[in-house]
C-alpha positions as CSV (number, residue, x, y, z in Angstrom):
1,X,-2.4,-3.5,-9.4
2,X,-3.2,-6.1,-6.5
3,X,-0.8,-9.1,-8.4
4,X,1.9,-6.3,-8.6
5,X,2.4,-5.4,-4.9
6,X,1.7,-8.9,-4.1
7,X,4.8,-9.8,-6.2
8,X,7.1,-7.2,-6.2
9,X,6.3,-5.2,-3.0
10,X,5.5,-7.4,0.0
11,X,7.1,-7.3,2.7
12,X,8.6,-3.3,1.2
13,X,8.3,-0.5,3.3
14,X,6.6,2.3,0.5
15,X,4.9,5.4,0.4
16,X,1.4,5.8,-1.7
17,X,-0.4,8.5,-3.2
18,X,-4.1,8.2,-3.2
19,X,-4.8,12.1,-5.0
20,X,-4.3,15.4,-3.0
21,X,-2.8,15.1,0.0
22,X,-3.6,11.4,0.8
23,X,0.2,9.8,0.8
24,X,0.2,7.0,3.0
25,X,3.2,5.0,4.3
26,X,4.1,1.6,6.2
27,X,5.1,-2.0,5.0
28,X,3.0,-3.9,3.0
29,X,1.4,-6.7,5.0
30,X,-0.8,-8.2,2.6
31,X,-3.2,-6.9,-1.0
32,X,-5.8,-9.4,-1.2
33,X,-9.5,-8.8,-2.2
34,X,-8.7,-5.3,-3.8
35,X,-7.9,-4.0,-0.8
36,X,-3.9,-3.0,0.3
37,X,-2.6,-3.3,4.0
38,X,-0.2,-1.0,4.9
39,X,1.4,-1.5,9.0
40,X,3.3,0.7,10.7
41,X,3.8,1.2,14.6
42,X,1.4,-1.9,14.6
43,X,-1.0,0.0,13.6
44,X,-2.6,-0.8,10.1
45,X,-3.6,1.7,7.2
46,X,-6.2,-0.3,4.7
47,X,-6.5,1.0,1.2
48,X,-8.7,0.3,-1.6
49,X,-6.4,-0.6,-4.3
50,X,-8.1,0.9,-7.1
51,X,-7.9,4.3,-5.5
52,X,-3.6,4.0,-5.8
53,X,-2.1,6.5,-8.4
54,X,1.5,5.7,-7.6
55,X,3.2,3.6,-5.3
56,X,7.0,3.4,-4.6
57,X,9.8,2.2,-2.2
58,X,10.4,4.6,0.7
């Protein structure tokens, strides 16, 4: 999953679903070390990257 992002979604603003009602959002800033940073506002959302069921392009 981390190689992925890293290649096809940097830089991509997206949405991700974590289970439930965990959907996050923002542009990917970096995936390194199994974890995903999402920023938005300037504020940045960290997310373990084996906890992502689906990510896409918002």
């Amino acid at each position: 999953m981390q190689s992925f992002i890293v290649e096809h979604l940097r830089g991509e603003v997206v949405d991700v679903y974590c289970g439930g009602p965990d959907v996050f959002h923002g542009r990917v800033n970096s995936c390194a070390d199994n974890v995903l940073t999402l920023e938005e506002n300037e504020k940045h959302t960290y997310i373990a990257a084996d906890k992502i069921i689906a990510i896409w392009r918002a």
